[in-house]
KENUVEX-576383 format. One record per residue (C-alpha): chain; y, x negated, z negated; residue in one letter; residue number from 0. Coordinates in steps of 0.02 Angstrom, whole numbers. Layout:
// residues N
(site A, (Y, X, Z), A, NUM)
...
***
This chain:
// residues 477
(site A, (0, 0, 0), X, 0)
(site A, (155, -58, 37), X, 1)
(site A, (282, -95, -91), X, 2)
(site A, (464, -104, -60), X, 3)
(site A, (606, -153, -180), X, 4)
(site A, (770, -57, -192), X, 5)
(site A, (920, -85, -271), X, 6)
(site A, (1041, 40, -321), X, 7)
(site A, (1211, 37, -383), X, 8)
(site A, (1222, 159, -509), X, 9)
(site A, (1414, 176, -558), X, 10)
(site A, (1413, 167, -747), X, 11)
(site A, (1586, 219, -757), X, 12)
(site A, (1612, 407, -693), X, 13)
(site A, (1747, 498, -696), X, 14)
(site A, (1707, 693, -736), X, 15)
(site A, (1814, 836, -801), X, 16)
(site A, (1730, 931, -939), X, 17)
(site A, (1788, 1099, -982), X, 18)
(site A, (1803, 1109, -1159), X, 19)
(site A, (1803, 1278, -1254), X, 20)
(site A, (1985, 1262, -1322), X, 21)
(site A, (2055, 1223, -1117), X, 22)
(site A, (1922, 1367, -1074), X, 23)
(site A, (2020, 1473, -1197), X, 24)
(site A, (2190, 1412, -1154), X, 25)
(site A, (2122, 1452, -952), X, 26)
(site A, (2070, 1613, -1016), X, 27)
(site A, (2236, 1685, -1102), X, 28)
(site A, (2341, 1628, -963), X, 29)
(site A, (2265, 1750, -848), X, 30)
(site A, (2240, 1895, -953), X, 31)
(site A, (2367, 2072, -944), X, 32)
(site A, (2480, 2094, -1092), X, 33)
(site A, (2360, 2242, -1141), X, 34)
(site A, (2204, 2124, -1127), X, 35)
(site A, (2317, 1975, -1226), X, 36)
(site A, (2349, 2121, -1370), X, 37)
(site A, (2154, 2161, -1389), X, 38)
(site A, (2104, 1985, -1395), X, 39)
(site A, (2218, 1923, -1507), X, 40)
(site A, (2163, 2080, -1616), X, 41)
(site A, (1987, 2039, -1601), X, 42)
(site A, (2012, 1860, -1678), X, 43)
(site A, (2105, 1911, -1808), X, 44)
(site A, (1968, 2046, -1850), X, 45)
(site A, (1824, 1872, -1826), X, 46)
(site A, (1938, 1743, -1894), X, 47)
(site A, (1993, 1755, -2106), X, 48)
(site A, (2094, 1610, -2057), X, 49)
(site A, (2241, 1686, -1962), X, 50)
(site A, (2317, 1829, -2033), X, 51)
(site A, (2490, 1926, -1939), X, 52)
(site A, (2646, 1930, -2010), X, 53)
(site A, (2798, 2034, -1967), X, 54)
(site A, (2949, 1948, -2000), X, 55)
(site A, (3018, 1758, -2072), X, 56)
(site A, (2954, 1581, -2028), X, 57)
(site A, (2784, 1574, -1963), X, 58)
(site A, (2657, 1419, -1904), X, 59)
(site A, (2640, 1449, -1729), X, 60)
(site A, (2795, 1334, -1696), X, 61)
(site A, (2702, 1221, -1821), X, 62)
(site A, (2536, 1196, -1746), X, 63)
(site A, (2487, 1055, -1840), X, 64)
(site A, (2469, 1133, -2001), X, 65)
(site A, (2305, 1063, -2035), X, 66)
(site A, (2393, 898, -2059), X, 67)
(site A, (2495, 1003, -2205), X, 68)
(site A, (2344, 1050, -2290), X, 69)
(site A, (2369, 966, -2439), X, 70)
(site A, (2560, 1024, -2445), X, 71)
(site A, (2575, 1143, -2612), X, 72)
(site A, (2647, 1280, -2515), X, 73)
(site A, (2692, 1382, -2676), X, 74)
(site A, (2746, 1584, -2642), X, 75)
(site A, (2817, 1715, -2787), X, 76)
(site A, (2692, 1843, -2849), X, 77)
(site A, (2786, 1979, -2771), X, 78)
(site A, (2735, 1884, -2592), X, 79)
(site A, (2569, 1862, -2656), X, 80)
(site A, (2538, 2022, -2695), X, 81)
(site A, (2522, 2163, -2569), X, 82)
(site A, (2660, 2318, -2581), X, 83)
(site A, (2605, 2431, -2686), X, 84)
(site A, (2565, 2598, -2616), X, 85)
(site A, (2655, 2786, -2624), X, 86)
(site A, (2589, 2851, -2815), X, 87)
(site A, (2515, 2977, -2692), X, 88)
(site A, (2316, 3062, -2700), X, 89)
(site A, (2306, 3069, -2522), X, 90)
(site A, (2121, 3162, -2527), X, 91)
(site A, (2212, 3308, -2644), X, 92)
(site A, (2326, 3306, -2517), X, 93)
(site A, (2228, 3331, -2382), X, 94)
(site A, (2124, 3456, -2474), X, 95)
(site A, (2255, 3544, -2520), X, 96)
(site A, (2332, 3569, -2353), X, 97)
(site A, (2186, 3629, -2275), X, 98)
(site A, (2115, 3740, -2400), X, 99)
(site A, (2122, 3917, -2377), X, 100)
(site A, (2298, 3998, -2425), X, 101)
(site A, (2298, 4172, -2511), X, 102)
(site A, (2391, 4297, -2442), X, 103)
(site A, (2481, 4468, -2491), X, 104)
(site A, (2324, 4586, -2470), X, 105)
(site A, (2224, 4458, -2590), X, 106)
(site A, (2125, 4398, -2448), X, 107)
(site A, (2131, 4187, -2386), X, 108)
(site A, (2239, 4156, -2226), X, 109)
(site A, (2177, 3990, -2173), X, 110)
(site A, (2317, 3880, -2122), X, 111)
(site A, (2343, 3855, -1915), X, 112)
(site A, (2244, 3699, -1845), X, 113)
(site A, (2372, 3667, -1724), X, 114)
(site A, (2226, 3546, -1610), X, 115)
(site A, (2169, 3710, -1555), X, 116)
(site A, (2353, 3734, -1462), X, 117)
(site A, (2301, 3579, -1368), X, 118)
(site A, (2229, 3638, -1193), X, 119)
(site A, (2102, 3525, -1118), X, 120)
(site A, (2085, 3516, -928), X, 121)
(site A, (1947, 3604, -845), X, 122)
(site A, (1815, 3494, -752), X, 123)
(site A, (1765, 3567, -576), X, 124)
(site A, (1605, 3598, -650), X, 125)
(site A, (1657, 3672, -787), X, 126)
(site A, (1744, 3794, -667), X, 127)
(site A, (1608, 3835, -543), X, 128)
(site A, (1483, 3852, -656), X, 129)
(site A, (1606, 3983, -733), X, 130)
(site A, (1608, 4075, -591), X, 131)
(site A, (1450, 4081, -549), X, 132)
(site A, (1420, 4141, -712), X, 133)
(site A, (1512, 4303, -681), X, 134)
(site A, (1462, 4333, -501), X, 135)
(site A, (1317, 4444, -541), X, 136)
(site A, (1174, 4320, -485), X, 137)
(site A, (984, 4358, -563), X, 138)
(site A, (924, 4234, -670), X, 139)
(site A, (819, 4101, -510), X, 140)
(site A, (982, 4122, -408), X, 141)
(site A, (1084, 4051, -567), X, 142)
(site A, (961, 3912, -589), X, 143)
(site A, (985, 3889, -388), X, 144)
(site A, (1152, 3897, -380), X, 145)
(site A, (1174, 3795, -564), X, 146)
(site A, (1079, 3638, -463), X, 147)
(site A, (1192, 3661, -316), X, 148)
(site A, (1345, 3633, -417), X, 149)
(site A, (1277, 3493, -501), X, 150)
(site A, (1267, 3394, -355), X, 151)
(site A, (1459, 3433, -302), X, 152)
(site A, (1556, 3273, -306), X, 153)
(site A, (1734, 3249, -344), X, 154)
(site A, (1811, 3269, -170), X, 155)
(site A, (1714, 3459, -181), X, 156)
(site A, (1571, 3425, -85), X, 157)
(site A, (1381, 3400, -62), X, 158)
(site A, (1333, 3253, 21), X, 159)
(site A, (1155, 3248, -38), X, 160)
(site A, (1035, 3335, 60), X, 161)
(site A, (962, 3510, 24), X, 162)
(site A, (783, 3446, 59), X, 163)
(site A, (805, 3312, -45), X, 164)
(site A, (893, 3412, -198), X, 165)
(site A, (762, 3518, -169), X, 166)
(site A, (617, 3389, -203), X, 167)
(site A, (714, 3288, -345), X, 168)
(site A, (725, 3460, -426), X, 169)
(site A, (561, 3532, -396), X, 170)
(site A, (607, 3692, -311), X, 171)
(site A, (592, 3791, -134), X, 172)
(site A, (724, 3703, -13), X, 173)
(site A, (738, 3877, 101), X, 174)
(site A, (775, 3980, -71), X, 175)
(site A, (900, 3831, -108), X, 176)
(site A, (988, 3836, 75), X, 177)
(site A, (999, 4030, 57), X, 178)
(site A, (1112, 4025, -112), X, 179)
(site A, (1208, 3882, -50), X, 180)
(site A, (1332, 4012, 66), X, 181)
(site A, (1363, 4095, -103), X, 182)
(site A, (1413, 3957, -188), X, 183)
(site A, (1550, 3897, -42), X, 184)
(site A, (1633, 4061, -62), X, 185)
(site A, (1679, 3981, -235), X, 186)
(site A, (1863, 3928, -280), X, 187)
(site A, (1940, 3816, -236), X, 188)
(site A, (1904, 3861, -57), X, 189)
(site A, (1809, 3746, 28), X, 190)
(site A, (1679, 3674, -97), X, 191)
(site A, (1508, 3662, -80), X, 192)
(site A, (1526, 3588, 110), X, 193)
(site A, (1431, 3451, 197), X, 194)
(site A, (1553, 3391, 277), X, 195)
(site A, (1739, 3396, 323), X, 196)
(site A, (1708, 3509, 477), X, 197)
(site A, (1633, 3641, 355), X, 198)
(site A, (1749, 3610, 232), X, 199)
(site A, (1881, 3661, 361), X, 200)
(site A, (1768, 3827, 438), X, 201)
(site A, (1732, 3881, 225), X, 202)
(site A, (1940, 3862, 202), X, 203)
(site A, (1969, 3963, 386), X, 204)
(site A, (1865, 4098, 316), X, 205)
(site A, (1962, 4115, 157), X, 206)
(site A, (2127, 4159, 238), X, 207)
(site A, (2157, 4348, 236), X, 208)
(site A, (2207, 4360, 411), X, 209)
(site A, (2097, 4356, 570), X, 210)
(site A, (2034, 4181, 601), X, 211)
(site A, (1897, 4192, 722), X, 212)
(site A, (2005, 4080, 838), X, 213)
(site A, (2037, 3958, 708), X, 214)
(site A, (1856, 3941, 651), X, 215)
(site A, (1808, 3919, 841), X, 216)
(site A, (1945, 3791, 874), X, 217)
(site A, (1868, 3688, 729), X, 218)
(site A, (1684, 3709, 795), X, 219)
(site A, (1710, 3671, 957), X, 220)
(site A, (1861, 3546, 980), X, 221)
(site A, (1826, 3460, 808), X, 222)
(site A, (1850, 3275, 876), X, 223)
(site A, (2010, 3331, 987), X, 224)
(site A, (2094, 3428, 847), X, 225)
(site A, (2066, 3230, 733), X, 226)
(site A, (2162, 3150, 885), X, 227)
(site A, (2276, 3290, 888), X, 228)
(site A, (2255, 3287, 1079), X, 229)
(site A, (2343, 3484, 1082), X, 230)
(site A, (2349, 3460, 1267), X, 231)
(site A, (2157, 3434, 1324), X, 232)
(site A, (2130, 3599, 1188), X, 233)
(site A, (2238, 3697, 1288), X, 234)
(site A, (2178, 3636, 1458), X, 235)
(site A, (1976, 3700, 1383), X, 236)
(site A, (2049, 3853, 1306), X, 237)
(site A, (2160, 3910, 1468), X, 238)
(site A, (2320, 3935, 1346), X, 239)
(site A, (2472, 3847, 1300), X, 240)
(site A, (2508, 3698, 1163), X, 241)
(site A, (2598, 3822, 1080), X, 242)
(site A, (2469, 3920, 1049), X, 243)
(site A, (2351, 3786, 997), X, 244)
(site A, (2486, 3705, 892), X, 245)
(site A, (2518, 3855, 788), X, 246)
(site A, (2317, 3862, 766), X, 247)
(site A, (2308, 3669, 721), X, 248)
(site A, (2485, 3694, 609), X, 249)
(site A, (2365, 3807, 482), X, 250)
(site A, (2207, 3690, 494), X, 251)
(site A, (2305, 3546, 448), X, 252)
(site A, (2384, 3638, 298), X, 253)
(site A, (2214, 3640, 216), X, 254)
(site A, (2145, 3525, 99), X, 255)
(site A, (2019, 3414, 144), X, 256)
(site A, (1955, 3370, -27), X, 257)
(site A, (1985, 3515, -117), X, 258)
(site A, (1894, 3437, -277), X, 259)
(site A, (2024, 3349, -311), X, 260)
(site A, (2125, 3465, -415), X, 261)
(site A, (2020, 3475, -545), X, 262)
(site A, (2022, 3287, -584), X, 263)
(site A, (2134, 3198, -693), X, 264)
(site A, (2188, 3057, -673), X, 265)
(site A, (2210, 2899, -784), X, 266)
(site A, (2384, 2867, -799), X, 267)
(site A, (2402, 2679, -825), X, 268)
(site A, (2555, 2624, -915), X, 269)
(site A, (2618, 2449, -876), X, 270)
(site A, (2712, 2354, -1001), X, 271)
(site A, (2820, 2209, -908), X, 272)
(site A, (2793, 2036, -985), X, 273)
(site A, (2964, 2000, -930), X, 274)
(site A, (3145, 2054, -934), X, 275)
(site A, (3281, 2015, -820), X, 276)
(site A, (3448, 2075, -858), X, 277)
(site A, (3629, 2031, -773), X, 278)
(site A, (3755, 1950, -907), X, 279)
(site A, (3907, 1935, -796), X, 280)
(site A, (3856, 1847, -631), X, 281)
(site A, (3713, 1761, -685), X, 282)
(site A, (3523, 1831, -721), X, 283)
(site A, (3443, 1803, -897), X, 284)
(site A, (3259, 1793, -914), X, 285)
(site A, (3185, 1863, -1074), X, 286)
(site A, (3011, 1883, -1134), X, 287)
(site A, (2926, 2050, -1193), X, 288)
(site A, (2855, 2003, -1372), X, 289)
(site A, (2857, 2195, -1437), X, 290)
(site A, (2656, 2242, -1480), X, 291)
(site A, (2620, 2058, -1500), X, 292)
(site A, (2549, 2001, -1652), X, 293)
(site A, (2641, 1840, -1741), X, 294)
(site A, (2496, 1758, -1812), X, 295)
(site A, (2503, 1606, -1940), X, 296)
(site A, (2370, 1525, -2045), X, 297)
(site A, (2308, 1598, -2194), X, 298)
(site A, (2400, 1494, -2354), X, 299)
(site A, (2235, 1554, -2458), X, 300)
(site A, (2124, 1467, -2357), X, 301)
(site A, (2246, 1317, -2305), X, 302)
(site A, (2252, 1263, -2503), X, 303)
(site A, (2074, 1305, -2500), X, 304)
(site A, (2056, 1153, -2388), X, 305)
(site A, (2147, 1053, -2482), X, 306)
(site A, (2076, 1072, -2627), X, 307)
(site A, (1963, 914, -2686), X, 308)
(site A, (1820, 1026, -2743), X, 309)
(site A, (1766, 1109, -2581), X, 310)
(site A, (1623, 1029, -2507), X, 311)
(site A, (1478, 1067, -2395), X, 312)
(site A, (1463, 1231, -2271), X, 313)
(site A, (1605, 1319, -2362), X, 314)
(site A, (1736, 1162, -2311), X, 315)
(site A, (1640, 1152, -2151), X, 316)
(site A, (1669, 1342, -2116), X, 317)
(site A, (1849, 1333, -2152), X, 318)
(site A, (1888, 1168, -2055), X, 319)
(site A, (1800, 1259, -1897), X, 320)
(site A, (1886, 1396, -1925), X, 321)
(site A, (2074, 1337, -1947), X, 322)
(site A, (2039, 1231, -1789), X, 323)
(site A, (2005, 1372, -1708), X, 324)
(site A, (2164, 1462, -1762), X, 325)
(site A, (2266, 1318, -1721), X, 326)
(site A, (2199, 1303, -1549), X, 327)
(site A, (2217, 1485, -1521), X, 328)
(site A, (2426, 1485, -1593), X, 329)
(site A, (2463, 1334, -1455), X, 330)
(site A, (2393, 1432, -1334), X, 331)
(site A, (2487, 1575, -1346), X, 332)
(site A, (2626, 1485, -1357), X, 333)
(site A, (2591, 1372, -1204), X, 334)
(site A, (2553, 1555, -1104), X, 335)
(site A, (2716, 1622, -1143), X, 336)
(site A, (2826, 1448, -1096), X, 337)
(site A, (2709, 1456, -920), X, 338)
(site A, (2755, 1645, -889), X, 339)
(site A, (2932, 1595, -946), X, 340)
(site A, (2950, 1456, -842), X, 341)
(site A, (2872, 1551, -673), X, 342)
(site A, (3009, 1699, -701), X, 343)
(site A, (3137, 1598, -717), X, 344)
(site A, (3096, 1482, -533), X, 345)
(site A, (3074, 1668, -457), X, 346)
(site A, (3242, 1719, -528), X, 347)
(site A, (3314, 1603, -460), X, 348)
(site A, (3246, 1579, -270), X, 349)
(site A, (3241, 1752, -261), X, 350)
(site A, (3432, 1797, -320), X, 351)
(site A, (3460, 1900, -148), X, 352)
(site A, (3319, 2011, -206), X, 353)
(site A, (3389, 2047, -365), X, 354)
(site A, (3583, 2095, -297), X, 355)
(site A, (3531, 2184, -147), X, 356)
(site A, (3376, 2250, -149), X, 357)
(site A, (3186, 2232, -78), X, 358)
(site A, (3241, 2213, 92), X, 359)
(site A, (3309, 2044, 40), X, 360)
(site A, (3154, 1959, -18), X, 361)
(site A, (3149, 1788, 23), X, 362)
(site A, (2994, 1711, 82), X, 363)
(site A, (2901, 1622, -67), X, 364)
(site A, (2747, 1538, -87), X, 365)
(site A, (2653, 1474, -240), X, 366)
(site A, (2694, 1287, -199), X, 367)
(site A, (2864, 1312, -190), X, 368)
(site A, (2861, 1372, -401), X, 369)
(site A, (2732, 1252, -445), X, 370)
(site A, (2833, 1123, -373), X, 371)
(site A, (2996, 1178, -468), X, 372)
(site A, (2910, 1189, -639), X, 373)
(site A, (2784, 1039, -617), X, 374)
(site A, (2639, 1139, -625), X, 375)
(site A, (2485, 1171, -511), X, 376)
(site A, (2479, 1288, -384), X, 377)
(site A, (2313, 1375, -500), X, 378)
(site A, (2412, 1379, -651), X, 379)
(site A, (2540, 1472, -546), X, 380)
(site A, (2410, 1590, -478), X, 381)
(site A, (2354, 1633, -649), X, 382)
(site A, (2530, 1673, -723), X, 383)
(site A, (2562, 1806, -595), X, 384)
(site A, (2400, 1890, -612), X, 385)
(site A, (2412, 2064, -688), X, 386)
(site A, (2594, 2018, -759), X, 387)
(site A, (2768, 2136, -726), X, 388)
(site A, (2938, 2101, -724), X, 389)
(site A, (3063, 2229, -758), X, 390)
(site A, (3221, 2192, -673), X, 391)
(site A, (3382, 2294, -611), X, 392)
(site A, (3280, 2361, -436), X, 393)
(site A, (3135, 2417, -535), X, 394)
(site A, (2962, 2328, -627), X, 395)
(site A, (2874, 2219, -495), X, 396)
(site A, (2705, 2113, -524), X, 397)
(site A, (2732, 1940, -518), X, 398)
(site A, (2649, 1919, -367), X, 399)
(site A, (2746, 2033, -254), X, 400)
(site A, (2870, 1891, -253), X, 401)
(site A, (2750, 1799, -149), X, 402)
(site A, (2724, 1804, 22), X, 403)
(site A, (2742, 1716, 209), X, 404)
(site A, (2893, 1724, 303), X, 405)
(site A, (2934, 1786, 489), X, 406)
(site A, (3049, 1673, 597), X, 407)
(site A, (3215, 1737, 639), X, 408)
(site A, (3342, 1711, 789), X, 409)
(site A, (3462, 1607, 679), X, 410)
(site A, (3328, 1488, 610), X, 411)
(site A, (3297, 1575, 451), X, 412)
(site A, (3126, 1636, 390), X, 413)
(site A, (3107, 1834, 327), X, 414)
(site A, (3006, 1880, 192), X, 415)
(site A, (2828, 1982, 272), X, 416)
(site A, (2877, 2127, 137), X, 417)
(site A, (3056, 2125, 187), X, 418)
(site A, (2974, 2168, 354), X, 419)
(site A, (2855, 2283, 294), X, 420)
(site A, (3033, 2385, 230), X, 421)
(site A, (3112, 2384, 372), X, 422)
(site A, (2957, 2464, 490), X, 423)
(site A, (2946, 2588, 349), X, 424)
(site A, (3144, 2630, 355), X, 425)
(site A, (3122, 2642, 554), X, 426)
(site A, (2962, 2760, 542), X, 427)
(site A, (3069, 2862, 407), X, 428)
(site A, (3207, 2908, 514), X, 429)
(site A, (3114, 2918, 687), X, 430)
(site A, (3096, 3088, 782), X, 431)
(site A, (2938, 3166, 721), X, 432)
(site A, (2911, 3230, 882), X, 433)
(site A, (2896, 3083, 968), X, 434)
(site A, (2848, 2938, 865), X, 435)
(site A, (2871, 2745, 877), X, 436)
(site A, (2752, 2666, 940), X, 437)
(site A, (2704, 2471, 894), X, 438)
(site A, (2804, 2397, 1050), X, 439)
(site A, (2961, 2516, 1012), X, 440)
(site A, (2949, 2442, 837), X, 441)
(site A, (2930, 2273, 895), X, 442)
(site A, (3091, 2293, 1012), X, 443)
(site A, (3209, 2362, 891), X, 444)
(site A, (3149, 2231, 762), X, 445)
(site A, (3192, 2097, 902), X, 446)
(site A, (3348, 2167, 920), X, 447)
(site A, (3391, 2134, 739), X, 448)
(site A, (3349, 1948, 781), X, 449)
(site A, (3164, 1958, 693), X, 450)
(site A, (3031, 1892, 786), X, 451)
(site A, (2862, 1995, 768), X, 452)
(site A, (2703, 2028, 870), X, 453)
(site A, (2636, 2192, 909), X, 454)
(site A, (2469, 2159, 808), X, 455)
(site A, (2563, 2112, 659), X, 456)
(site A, (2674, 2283, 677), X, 457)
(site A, (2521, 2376, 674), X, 458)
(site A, (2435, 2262, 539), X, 459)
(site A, (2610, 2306, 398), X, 460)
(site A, (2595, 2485, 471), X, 461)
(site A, (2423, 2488, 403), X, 462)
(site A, (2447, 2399, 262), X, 463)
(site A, (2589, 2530, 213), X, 464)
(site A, (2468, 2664, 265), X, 465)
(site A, (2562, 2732, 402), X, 466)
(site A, (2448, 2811, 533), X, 467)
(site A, (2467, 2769, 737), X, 468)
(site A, (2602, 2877, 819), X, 469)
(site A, (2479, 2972, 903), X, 470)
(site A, (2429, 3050, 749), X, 471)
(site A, (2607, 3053, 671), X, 472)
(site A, (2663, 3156, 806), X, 473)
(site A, (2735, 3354, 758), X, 474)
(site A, (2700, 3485, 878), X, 475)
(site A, (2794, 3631, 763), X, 476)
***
């Protein structure tokens, strides 16, 4: 066998960057909401006896060294010691006695008003059809029939799942299934129970009062024409006028094509701006949002604990983890807010037009162009303006709608893509609904404003802004 010798040169010097769980932690907070900031923060002062929150005076998160001031004899009066006494007050008498039965004038109790039962809560779709069918005189298989049915309505109103198939997961006859379903369309809101839009729109037809034979036809047979809203090849199959088939199409687009919807509510997500940004005469101040943050310090119970010469073992092992820990998580706070601090203030101040005039004025702004001016990296950047608001004098922006390419100009200056995006919207606003701009009409009269734009890219912002074609935007009535 042969034998060959190899050498290798194995570099006993490496350079490698090791994540450690405190810049893991810092990594972390940086990118977090202000909502997600608040819970964590909450959560380690629920794991962590160490910190404690404070509400007003000096506190140790400008002093993040405190460990080193462990042995200090940090000495506090007994009324700081001690916790505020509470209201001489039996609070469960209280409550007993408030919501015990009251006696009234014929000797009888009058139990006192639970005002949560004033509260309305909103009723689910479900909820609502089941009601109905409830009180629409079915026998006791149809309800069971119809009662599967609704259970497989979605939120847009409609049943996408097949009957066979609801029929097999559910262990009952598919044609005594199909034959309740009709029932259960004629259900409010108009509309539900369909397959399929094209249903939908036939169930809805048949709901109006008024003769709609036409209508339903017009949607059975000239389905695909009627989503083009190509009015004249109708009226060329019909043998009538636009007119005609305009008025028709003027009631089918009136409908609602997800008429589930109203029954859902929606989450209503408040957004609290990490930043302020108010005028003082002609310049703009930055200011950060600290209201609902907790000020945390280090516990002075546990800091003279440390110090003290008789704590050995686990228990001065615990407590040295633990007020590392606290430390760690004080500096990084405090290096999250400089960062966001920092970033507002370089946006403030490339993007002054913005803030006197208005979105149109954005100024094209990338993420090198900050990290440059603060001496950060381009990631650290990126994580700041993730999921962070600014409230300034045009209205509460995220961070990172201050970022984005430019467009070239006539006079050598470069547009902001939103500032674009505006402008296409403000021309679509005021066009003549009845006949629309198209891309290249866009693309002219932006040219003729000196901006410099493709036809693609018109119809790529148009989309972005959800804006349909001008085909489809055109009116006929």
């Amino acid at each position: 066998m042969a034998m060959s010798q190899k050498m290798g040169l194995k570099m006993g010097l490496g350079m490698q960057l090791r994540m450690t769980p405190q810049l893991q932690q810092a990594i972390k907070l940086l990118q977090l909401s202000r909502l997600e900031l608040e819970q964590e923060v909450r959560k380690e002062l629920e794991d962590n006896p160490v910190l404690e929150e404070f509400a007003d005076g000096p506190d140790d998160m400008t002093n993040p060294g405190v460990q080193a001031d462990a042995n200090e004899n940090t000495e506090q009066s007994a009324e700081q010691q001690d916790p505020q006494k509470q209201d001489e007050i039996n609070w469960d008498e209280y409550f007993d006695a408030t919501y015990k039965p009251m006696p009234n004038m014929s000797g009888g109790n009058e139990e006192i008003m639970n005002y949560e039962n004033l509260i309305t809560t909103p009723q689910s779709l479900y909820d609502h059809l089941m009601w109905q069918m409830k009180n629409s005189g079915f026998s006791d298989e149809e309800q069971i029939l119809a009662g599967i049915l609704i259970g497989y309505v979605d939120d847009d109103g409609y049943i996408t799942v097949p009957i066979e198939q609801i029929a097999e997961e559910e262990g009952v006859d598919a044609e005594n299934l199909a034959s309740v379903l009709p029932y259960v369309q004629e259900f409010d809101p108009p509309g539900v129970g369909a397959r399929d839009l094209k249903e939908c729109l036939i169930i809805q037809a048949r709901h109006v009062q008024e003769d709609t034979k036409d209508v339903v036809a017009l949607i059975t047979n000239h389905f695909k024409d009627l989503e083009k809203r190509n009015f004249a090849g109708i009226a060329k199959a019909l043998a009538t006028s636009v007119e005609d088939v305009a008025e028709m199409a003027k009631l089918i687009y009136s409908m609602d094509p997800k008429p589930g919807r109203a029954f859902i509510q929606p989450d209503t997500h408040y957004v609290q701006p990490d930043v302020f940004v108010y005028k003082v005469g002609d310049e703009y101040m930055v200011s950060l949002n600290e209201d609902g943050l907790p000020r945390l310090r280090i516990s002075n119970f546990y800091r003279n604990l440390l110090a003290g010469k008789g704590q050995q073992g686990e228990t001065k092992d615990f407590v040295t983890k633990k007020l590392q820990s606290a430390v760690w998580l004080i500096k990084s706070i405090h290096q999250r807010q400089r960062t966001i601090y920092k970033v507002s203030e370089s946006i403030v101040k490339r993007q002054r037009e913005f803030f006197d005039k208005g979105p149109s004025f954005l100024r094209p702004m990338i993420l090198r162009d900050v990290a440059d001016d603060i001496g950060m990296h381009e990631s650290t950047v990126s994580r700041v303006t993730t999921s962070k608001y600014m409230h300034t004098p045009q209205g509460i922006f995220e961070l990172k709608h201050f970022f984005n390419s430019g467009i070239g100009t006539d006079d050598g200056e470069a547009l902001a893509s939103e500032s674009v995006k505006v402008k296409i919207k403000e021309l679509i606003t005021a066009e003549n609904t009845k006949d629309p701009l198209s891309d290249q009409q866009i693309v002219e009269m932006l040219k003729r404003d000196g901006i410099n734009i493709a036809r693609r890219t018109v119809a790529k912002y148009r989309e972005s802004l959800k804006i349909l074609p001008s085909s489809r935007r055109k009116k006929y009535f």
